[in-house]
Structures are given as structure tokens and as C-alpha cells.
Backbone bond lengths (Angstrom), bond angles and torsions (degrees), N, CA, C in turn:
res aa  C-N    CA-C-N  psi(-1)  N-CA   C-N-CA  omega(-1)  CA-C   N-CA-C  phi
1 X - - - 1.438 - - 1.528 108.78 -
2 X 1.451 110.63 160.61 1.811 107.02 -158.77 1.551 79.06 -144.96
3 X 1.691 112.09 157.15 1.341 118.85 -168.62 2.159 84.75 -153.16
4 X 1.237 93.54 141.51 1.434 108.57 -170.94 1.705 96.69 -115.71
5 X 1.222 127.29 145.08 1.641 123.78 -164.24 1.686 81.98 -158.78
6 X 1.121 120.75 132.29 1.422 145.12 154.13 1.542 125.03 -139.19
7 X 1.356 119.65 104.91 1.513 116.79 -171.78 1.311 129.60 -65.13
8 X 1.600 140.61 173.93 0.976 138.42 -172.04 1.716 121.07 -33.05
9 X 1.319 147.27 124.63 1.269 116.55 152.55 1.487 99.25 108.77
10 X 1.866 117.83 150.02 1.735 126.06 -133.40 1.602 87.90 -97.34
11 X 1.451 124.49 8.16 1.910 109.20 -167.92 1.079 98.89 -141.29
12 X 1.546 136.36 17.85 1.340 144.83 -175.35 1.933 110.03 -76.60
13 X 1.071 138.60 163.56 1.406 141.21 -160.94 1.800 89.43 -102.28
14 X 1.213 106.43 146.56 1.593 111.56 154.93 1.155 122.46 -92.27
15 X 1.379 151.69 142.89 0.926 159.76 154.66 1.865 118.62 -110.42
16 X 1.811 88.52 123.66 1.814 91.16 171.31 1.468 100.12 -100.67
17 X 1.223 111.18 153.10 1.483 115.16 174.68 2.126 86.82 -141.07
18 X 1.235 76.20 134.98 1.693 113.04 151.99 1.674 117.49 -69.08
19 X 1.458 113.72 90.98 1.648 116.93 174.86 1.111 128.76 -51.04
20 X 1.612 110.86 -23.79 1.435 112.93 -172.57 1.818 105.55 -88.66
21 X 1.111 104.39 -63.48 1.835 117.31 161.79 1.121 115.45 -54.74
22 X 1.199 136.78 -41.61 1.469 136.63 -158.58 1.204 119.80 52.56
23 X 1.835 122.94 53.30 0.829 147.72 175.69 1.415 97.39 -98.67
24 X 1.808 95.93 136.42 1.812 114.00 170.83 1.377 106.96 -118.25
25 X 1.322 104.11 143.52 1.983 121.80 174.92 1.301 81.88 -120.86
26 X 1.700 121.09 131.82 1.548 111.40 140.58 1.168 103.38 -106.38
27 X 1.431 94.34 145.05 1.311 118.26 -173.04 1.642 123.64 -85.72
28 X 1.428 103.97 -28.72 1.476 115.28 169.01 1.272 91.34 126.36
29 X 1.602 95.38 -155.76 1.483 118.39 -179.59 1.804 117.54 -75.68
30 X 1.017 120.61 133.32 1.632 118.67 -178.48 1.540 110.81 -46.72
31 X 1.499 114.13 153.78 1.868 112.33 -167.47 1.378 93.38 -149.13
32 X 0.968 107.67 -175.61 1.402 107.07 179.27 1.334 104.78 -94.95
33 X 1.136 136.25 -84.16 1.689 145.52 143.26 2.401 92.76 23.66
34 X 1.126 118.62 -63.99 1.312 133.65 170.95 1.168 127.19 -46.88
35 X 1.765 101.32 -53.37 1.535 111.70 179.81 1.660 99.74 -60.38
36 X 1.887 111.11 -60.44 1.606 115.52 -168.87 1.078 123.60 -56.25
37 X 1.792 113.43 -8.00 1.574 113.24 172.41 1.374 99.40 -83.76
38 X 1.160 124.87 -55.45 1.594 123.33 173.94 1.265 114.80 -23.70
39 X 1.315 104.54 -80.54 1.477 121.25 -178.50 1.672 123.91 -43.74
40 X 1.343 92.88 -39.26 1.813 90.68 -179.92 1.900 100.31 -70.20
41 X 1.581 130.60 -20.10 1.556 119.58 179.12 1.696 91.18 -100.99
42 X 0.979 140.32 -23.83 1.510 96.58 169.17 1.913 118.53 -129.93
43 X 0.803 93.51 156.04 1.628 115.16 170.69 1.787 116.83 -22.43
44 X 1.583 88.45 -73.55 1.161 99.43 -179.79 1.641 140.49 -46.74
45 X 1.428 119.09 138.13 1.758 112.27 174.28 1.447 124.79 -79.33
46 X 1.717 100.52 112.82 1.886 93.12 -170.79 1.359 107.50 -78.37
47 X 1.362 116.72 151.35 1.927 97.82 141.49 1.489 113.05 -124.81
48 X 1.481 111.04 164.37 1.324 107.63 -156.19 1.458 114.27 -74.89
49 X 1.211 124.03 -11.94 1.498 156.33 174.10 1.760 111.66 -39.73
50 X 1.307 108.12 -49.63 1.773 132.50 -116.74 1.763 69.64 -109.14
51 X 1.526 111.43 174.28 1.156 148.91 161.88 1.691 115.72 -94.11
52 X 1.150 125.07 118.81 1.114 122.69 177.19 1.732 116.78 -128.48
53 X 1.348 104.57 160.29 1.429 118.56 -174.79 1.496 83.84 -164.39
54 X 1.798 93.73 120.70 1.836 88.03 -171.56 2.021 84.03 -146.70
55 X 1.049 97.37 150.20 1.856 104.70 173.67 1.673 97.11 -94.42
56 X 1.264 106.49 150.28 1.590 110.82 -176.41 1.544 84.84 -143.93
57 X 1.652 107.77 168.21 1.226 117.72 176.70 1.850 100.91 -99.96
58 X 1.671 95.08 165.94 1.130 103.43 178.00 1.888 127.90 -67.07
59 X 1.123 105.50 -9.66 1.792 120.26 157.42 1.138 116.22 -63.85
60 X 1.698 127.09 -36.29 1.326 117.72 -152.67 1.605 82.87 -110.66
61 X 1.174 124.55 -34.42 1.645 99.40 167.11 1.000 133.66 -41.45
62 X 1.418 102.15 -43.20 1.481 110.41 -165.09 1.560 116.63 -60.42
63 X 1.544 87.03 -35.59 1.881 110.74 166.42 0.958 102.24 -25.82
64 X 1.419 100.23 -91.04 1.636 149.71 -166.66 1.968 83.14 -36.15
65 X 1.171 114.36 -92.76 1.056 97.62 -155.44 1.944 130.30 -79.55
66 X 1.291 112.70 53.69 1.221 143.46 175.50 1.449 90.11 -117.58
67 X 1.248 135.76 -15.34 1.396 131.17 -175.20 1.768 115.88 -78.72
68 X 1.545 94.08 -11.46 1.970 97.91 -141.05 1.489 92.72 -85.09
69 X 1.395 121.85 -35.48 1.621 114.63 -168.78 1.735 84.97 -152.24
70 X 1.201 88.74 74.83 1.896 94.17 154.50 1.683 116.72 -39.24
71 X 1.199 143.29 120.35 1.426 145.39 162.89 1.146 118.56 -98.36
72 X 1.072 136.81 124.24 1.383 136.61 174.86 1.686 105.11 -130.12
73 X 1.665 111.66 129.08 1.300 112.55 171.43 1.973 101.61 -84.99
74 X 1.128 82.36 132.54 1.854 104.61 165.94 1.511 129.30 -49.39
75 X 1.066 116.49 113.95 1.864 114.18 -161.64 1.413 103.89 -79.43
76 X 1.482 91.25 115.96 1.698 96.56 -171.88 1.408 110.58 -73.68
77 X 1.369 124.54 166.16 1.784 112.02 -152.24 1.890 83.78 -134.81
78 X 1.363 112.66 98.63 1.421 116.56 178.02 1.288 110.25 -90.52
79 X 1.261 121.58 26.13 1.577 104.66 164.03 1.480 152.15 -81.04
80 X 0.921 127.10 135.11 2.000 118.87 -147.83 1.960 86.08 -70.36
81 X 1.425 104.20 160.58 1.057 128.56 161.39 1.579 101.81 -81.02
82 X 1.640 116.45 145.33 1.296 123.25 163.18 1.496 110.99 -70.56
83 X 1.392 119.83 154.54 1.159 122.74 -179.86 1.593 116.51 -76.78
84 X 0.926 115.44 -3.35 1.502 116.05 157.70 1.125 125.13 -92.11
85 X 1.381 131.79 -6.85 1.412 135.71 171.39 1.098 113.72 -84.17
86 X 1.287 118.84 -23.00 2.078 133.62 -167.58 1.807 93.27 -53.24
87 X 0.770 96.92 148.52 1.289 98.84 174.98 1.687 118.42 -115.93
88 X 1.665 111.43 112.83 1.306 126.17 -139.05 1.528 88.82 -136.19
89 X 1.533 122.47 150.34 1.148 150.01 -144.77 1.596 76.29 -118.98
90 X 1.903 132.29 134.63 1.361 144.86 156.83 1.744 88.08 -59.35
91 X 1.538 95.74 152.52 1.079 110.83 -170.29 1.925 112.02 -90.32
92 X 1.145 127.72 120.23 1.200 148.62 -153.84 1.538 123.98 86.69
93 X 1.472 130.26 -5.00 1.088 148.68 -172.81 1.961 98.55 -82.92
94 X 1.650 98.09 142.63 1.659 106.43 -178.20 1.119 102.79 -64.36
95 X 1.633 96.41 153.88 1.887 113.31 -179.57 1.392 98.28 -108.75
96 X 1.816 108.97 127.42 1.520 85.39 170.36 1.216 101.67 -92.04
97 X 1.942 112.95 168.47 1.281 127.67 -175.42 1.394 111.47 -59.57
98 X 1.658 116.18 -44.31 1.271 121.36 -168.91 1.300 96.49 -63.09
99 X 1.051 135.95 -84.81 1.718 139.00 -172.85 1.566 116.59 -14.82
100 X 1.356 95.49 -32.84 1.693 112.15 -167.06 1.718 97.28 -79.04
101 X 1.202 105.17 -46.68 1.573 121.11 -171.40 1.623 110.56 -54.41
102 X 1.390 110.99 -54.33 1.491 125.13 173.69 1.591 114.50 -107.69
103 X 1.127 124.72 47.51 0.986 129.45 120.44 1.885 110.51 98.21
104 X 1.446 101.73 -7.50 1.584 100.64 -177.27 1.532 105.43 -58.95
105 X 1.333 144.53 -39.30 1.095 161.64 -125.19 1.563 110.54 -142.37
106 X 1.656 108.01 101.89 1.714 105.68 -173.43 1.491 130.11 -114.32
């Protein structure tokens, strides 16, 4: 069983807690995306104002708490450099060591 708690007032944090564990996720600040998961498991009319203590089922937690720290891996960008962009030492001109070391220079 899952219990939803948001305190007095429109900028307050949500918190889900787990009834059986008495485990808490806060969820943050109320969103809309948050409210419509709410709303589609229960009946009742919230307002964002009000104090709540509401039972949710174990589906809409799960929602709910996929909400708390969104992760997204970073789209790695595999595209080759043109061969004129490489960055290349004129030919008879000094190499420095450092360049050579990390890699500008191949």
C-alpha cells in the first residue's frame, strides 16, 4: 500500500511513502504530468492549495515515482571529423611534445 502526503499550500514537496516499509520518495514540487497521474487512480477532486494524505495503488506509484529523478543517458554524437578540420602540424614545422602526448597531433 502507497500513501501520497503534500502539506499545506501551492509550492510544498510531495512525498510517496511505502505503508508497509515506511519508505519516502519526494517527489518535488506538484506538475501537472503528477497531478494527471494522481487523478487518473483516484476519484477524488484535488486542489493544489489543500493538504493531502491520499492512498494510491501500487501502479500509480510506480508512476509517481519514475517521476522523482528523471535519468536520461546523453546521446553520444559519433560523427567523424572532416579531414580538413583534423588538426595537423604544416609539414617540416616543430611538434610540440605535449600535443603529441594528448593526442592533437597523429
Amino acid at each position: 500500500m502507497y500513501s501520497i502526503t503534500k502539506s499545506k499550500g501551492s509550492n510544498q514537496n510531495v512525498i510517496l511513502t511505502n505503508t508497509d516499509t515506511m519508505a519516502n520518495i519526494n517527489l518535488g514540487k506538484i506538475t501537472i504530468p503528477m497531478l494527471d497521474m494522481i487523478k487518473e487512480d483516484l476519484t477524488t477532486e484535488l486542489t493544489m492549495a489543500e493538504e493531502w494524505t491520499l492512498n494510491v495503488s501500487a501502479e500509480a506509484a510506480s508512476k509517481l515515482s519514475k517521476l522523482a529523478m528523471p535519468m536520461k543517458k546523453p546521446i553520444r554524437d559519433q560523427k567523424k571529423k572532416p579531414e580538413d578540420k583534423v588538426n595537423r602540424p604544416a609539414p617540416g614545422a616543430d611538434v610540440d611534445l605535449f600535443n603529441l602526448i594528448y593526442g592533437s597531433v597523429e
